[in-house]
N, C-alpha and C positions, 0 to 999 in steps of 0.2 A: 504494500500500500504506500503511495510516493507521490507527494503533493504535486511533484514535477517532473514527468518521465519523459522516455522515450523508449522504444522498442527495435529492439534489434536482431532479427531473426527471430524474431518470438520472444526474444527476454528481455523483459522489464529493466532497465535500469533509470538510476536517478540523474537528472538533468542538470542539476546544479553543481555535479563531480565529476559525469565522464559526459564525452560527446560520442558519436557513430565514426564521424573521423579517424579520431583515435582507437573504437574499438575493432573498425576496419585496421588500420593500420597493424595491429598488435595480432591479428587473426594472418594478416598475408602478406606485412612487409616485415614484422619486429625478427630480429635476427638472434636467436637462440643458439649459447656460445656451450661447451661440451661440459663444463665444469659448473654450469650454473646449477643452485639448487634453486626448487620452486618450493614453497607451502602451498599447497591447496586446500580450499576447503569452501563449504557454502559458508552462508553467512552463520553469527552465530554460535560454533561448531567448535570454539577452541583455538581460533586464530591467531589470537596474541600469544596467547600459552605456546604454540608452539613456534612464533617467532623469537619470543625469549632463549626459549628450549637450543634453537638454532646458532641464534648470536653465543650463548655462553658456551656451546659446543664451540663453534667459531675462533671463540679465544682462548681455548684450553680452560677454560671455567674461570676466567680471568672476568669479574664485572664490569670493569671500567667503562668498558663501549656502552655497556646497558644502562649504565646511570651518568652517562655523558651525552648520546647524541638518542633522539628520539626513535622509536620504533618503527617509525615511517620512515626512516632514512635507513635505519638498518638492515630494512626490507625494503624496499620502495614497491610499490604498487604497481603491478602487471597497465591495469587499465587507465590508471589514474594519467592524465598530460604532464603532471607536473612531474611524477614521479620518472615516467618514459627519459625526461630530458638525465635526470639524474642517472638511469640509468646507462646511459649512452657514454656517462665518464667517467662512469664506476669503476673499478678494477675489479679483472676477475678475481679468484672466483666473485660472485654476487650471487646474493641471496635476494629471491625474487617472490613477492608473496602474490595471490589473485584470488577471486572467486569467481576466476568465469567457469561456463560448462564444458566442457571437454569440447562440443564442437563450435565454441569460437576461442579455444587456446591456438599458441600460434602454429602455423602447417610447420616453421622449423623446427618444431621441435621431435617431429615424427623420424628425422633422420639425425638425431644429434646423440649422443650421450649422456645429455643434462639431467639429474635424477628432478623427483616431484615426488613430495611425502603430502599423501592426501589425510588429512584427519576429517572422522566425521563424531558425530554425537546423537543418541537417545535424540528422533525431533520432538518428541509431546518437553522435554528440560529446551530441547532449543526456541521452540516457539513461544514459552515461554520465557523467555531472555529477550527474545525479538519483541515479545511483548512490550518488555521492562522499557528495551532501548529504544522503542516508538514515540516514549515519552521526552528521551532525550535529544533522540534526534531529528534536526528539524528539515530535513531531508525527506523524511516520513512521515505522514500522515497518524496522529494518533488514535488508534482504531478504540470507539465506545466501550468495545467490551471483547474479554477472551474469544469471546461466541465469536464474536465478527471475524475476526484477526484468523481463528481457525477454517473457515467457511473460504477466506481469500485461501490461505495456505492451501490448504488443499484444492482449489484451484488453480495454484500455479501463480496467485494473484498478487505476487506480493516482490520484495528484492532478489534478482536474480533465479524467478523460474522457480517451477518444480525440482522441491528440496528431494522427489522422487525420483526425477530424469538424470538431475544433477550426480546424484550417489550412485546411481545404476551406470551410468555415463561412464564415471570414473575407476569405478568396481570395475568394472571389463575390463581393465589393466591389469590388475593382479597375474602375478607370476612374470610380466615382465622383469629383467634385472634393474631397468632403472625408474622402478615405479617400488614405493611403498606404504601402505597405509597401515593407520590406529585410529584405533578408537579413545574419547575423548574417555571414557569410561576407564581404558586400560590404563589411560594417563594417570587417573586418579587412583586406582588400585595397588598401582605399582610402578611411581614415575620412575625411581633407579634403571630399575631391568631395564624399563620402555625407553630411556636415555642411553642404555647398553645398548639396544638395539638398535635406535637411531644412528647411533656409532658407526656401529657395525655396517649398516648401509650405506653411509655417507663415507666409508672410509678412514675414519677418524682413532687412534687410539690416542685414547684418553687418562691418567693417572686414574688413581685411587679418589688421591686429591680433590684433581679435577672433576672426576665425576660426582665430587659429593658439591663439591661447589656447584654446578650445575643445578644439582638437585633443590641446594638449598634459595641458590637464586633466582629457580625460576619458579616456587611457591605462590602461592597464590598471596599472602602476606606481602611479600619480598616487591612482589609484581605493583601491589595496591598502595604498598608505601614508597613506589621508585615513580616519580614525574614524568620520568623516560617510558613508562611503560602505562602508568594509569588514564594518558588521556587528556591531565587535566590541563595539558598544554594546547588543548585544541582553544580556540576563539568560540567565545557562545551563539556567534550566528552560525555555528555548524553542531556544537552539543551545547545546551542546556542543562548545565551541573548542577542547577538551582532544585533542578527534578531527580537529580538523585545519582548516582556513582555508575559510569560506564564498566567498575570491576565490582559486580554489583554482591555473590555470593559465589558461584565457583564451585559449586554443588554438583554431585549427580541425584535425581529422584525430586527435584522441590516440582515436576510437572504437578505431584500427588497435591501439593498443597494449593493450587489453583484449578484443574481439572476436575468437575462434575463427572459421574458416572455416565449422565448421557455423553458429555462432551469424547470421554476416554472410550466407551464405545464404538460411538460415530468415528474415530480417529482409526481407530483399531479393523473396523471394519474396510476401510481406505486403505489401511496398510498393506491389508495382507491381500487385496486386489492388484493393488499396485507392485508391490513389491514378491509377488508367491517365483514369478521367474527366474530370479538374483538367489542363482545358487549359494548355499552356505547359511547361516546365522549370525545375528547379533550379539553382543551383550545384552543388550536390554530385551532381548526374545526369551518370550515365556515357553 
């Protein structure tokens, strides 16, 4: 739901951040280098968390980047204009964050070696967090009520598409080598291991040390007391902090405390329509 959009290929995005130029641009001219890494993810889903997770990988668990130059720089944004130009004089490697769908990521990157760690998340914990950040951001439309907000979602109606095309989109990479996905769930279970494994993927060996610093700075705490990482350097004609904190809880399961039984239902019954062909299971699958 987006007070000012436009449509590109079918997907919603917000008007006042990216333009079609540029999403053209980033689809069939942006040039994907062999070493870059990607974050992907829909909205919502754990994004910062695992741009943190990345940068302090990055430094050998060394903070300093993260509580010195903003999150948006550390990653710059696939789609963003402003972010593209930063790109272009970044030094490899670059860490590259996006939420587009798989088919408006760029064609270079189907012949490249650059990995892409896709995180996704529980949508009934994500929709409510899109909820929350409806409020703050003013990019979005803030929807009356749970009910409404869910009714778009599940039509597709909302930032960046079906949060079902989008997952299923990206899922169909698995088992490639330079594709890796988690879950926002497993983040929260057991981030050491899940920051072993990231390692692991991204080719990183890491101390003892440094893995624990990792761990420790990229906490949900660490995250919500560092300026670099909470947001609250954005300008209020883009978030609204008066409404409440962009690093809001950090939770897995608070869907329970906002969901009605019809709502969780009706949601459930959507799921598993949509989603019965995406071999395999979830966390949050009963």
């Amino acid at each position: 739901m987006l007070r000012h959009s436009f449509s590109y290929k079918g997907i919603p995005l917000p008007a006042e951040i990216y333009d079609p130029e540029t999403i053209d641009f980033v689809g069939n001219r942006f040039q994907v280098l062999d070493d870059d890494a990607f974050t992907v993810t829909y909205p919502k889903s754990g994004t910062n968390w695992m741009i943190e997770i990345l940068s302090l990988i990055w430094q050998q668990g060394d903070p300093s980047w993260c509580r010195s130059v903003p999150i948006w720089d550390r990653s710059p944004w696939l789609e963003s204009p402003n972010a593209l130009e930063k790109l272009k004089s970044a030094k490899p490697p670059r860490l590259i964050s996006s939420h587009l769908p798989i088919q408006l990521f760029p064609k270079s990157f189907w012949g490249s070696k650059a990995k892409v760690i896709y995180t996704f998340r529980n949508p009934k914990d994500l929709l409510v967090s899109l909820y929350h950040f409806s409020k703050l951001a003013n990019f979005l439309e803030e929807p009356e009520s749970l009910e409404e907000l869910l009714g778009a979602f599940l039509q597709g109606e909302v930032l960046y598409g079906s949060w079902f095309d989008h997952v299923k989109g990206w899922l169909g990479l698995r088992g490639r080598e330079n594709f890796f996905c988690i879950s926002y769930e497993e983040l929260q279970e057991d981030l050491r291991g899940s920051v072993g494994r990231i390692c692991r993927f991204l080719g990183k060996d890491l101390s003892d040390a440094a893995l624990a610093s990792v761990v420790q700075n990229a906490s949900f705490q660490a995250m919500r007391d560092n300026p670099m990482a909470n947001y609250s350097l954005l300008p209020g004609n883009i978030l609204d902090k008066t409404k409440g904190s962009f690093l809001r809880k950090g939770v897995v399961g608070d869907w329970k405390n906002h969901f009605t039984v019809a709502q969780s239902e009706r949601f459930g019954r959507a799921y598993q329509e949509r989603m019965q062909d995406l071999a395999g299971t979830f966390p949050w699958d009963e």
